[in-house]
C-alpha positions as a LaTeX table, in Angstrom:
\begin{tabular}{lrrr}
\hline
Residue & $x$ (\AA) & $y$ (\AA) & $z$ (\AA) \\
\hline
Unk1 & $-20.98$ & 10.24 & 5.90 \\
Unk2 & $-19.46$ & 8.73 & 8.85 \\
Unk3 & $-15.78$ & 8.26 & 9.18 \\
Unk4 & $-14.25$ & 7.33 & 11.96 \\
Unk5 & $-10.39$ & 7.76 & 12.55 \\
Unk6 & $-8.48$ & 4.45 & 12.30 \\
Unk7 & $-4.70$ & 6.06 & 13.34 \\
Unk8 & $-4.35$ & 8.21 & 16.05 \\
Unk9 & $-1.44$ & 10.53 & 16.75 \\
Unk10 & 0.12 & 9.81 & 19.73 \\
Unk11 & $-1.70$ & 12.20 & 22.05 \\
Unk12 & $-4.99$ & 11.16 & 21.03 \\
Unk13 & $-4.34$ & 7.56 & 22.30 \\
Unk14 & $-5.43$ & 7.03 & 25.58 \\
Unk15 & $-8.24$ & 10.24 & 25.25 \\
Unk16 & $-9.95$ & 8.79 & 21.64 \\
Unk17 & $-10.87$ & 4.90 & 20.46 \\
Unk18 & $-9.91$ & 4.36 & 16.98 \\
Unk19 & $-12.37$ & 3.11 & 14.51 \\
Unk20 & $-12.78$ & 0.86 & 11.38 \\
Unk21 & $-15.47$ & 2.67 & 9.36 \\
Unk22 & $-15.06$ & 4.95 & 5.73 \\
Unk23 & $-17.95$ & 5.57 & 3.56 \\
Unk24 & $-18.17$ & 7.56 & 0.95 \\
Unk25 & $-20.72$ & 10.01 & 0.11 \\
Unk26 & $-22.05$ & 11.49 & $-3.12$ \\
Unk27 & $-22.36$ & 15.23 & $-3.24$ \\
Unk28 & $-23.45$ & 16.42 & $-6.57$ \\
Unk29 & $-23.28$ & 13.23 & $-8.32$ \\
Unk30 & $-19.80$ & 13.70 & $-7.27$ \\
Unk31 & $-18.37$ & 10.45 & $-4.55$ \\
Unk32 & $-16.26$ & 11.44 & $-1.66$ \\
Unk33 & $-14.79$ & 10.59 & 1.00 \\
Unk34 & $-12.50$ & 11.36 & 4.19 \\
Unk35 & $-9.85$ & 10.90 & 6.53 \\
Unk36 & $-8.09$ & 12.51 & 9.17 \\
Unk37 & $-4.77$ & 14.22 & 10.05 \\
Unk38 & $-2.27$ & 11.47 & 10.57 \\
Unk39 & $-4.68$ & 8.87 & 8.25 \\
Unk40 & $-3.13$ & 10.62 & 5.53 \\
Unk41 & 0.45 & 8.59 & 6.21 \\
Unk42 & $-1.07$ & 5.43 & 6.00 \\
Unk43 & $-1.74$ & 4.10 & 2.36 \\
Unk44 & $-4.86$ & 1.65 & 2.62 \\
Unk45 & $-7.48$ & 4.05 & 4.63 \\
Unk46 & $-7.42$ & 6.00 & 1.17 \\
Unk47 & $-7.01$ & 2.73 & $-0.90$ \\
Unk48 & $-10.26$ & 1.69 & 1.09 \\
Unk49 & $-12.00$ & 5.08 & $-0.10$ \\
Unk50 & $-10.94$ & 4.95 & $-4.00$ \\
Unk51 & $-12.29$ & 1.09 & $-3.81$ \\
Unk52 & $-15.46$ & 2.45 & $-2.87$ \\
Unk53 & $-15.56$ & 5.03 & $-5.65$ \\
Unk54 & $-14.18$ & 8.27 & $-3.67$ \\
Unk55 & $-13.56$ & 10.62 & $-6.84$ \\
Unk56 & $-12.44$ & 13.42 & $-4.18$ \\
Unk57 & $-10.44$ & 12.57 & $-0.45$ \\
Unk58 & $-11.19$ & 15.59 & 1.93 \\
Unk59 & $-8.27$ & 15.19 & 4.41 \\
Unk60 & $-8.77$ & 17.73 & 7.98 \\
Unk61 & $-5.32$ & 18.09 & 8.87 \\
Unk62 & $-3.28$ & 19.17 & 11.97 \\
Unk63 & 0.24 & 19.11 & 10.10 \\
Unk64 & 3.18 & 21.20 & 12.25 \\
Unk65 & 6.40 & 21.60 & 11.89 \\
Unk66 & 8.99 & 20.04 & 10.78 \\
Unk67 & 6.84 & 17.61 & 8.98 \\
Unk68 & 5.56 & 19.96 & 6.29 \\
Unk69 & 7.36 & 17.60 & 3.59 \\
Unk70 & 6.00 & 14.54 & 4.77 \\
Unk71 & 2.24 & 15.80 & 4.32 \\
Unk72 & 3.47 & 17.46 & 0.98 \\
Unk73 & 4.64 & 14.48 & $-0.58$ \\
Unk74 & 2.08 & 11.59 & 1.07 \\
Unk75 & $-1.04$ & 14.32 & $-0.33$ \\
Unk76 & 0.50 & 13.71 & $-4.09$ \\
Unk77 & 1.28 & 10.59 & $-3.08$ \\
Unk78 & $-2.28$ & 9.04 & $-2.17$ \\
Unk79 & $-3.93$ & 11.30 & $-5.41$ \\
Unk80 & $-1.69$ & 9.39 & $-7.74$ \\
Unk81 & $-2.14$ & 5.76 & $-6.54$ \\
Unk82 & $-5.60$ & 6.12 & $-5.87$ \\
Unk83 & $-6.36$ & 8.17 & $-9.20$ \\
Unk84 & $-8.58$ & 10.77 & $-7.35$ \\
Unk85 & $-8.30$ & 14.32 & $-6.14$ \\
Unk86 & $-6.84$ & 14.77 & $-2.62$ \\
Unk87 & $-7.82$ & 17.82 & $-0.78$ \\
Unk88 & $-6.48$ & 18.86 & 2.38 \\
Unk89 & $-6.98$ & 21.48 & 4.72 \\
Unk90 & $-4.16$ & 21.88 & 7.18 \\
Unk91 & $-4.15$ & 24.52 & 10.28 \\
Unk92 & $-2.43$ & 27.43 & 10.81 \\
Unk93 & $-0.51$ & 29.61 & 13.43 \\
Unk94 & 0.61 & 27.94 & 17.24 \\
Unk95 & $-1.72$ & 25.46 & 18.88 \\
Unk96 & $-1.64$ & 21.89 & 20.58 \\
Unk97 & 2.25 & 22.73 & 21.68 \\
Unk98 & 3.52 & 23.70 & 18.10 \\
Unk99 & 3.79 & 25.78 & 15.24 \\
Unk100 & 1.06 & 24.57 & 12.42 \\
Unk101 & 2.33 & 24.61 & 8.66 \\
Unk102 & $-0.59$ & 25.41 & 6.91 \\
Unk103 & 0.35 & 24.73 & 3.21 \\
Unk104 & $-3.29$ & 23.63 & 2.41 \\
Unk105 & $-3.60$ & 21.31 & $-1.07$ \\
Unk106 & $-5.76$ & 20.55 & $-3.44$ \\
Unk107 & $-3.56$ & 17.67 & $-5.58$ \\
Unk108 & $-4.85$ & 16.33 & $-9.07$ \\
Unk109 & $-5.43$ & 12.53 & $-9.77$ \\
Unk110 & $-2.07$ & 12.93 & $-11.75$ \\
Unk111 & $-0.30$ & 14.25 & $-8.74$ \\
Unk112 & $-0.28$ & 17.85 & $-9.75$ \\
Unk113 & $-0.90$ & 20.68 & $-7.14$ \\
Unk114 & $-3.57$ & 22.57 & $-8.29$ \\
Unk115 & $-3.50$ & 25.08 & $-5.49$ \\
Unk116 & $-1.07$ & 25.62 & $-1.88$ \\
Unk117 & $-1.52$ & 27.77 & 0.42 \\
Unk118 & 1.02 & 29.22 & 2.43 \\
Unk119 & 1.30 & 29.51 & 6.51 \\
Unk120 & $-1.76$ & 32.15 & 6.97 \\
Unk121 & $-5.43$ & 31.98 & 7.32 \\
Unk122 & $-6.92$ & 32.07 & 3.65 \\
Unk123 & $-10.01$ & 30.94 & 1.99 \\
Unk124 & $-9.82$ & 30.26 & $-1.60$ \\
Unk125 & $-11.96$ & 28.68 & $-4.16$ \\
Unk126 & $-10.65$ & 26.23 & $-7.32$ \\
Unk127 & $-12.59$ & 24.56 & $-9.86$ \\
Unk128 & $-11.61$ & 21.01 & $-10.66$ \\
Unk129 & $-12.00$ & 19.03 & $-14.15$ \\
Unk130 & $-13.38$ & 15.96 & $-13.53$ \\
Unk131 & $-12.46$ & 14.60 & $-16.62$ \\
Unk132 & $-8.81$ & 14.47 & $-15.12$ \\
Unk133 & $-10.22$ & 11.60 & $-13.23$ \\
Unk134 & $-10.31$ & 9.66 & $-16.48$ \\
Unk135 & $-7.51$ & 11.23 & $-18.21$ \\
Unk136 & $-5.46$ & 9.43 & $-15.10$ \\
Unk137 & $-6.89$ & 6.14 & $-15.77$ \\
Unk138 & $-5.50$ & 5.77 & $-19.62$ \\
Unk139 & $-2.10$ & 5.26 & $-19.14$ \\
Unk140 & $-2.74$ & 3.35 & $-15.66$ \\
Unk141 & $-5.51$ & 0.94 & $-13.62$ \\
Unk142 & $-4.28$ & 1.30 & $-10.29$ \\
Unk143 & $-7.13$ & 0.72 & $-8.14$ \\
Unk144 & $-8.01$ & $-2.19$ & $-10.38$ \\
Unk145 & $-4.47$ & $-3.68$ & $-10.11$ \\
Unk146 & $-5.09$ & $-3.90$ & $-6.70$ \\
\hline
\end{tabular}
């Protein structure tokens, strides 16, 4: 898979060059794709990804403080209009000149979290139903509305 990241935070302008490209890449017979950190505020990169078939969005994350909200609600936010699971995976503890959040999610096509973490280093593993991929699509076609 190669994705490159199309919005950069504001300290990565001037040291990385944005780019254009998201594929998608089937792992198990299962399509993903991915973005990164700040992509995640930005409604068409993920748009892009569902168009292409993404199933699951990984999202790498560098959330800190005081925007926990913003990542909360945008995570929910691009599962639902995109009708695909949204995972991200946010740090933790003090780095880059802040405090990280953490609050890691894994967000259902319908929006619902089906696992946060909190602020601390922690590996977990979830199973995810698949079929809530087309249990999203009977009441609404968003990506074909689109």
């Amino acid at each position: 898979m190669n994705t490159e990241k199309s919005k950069l935070w504001l300290d990565d302008v001037g040291v990385f060059t944005s780019g254009e490209d998201l594929s998608v890449v089937s792992i198990n017979d299962v399509v993903c794709g991915a973005q990164i950190c700040f992509e995640l505020e930005f409604p068409e990169g993920s748009r892009a990804l569902a168009k292409k078939g993404a199933q699951i969005i990984f999202m790498p994350n560098g959330n800190m403080s005081p925007y926990a909200n913003n990542h909360y609600v945008l995570t929910q936010a691009r599962a639902i209009e995109n009708q695909c699971f949204v995972i991200t995976c946010n740090g933790v503890g003090v780095g880059h000149g802040g405090q990280f959040v953490g609050e890691s999610l894994i967000v259902s096509p319908t929006g619902r979290i089906i696992k946060k973490l909190g602020s601390s280093p922690d590996i977990v593993t979830v199973d995810i139903d698949l079929e809530e991929l087309e249990q999203s699509k009977q009441n609404y076609q968003y990506i074909d509305l689109s």
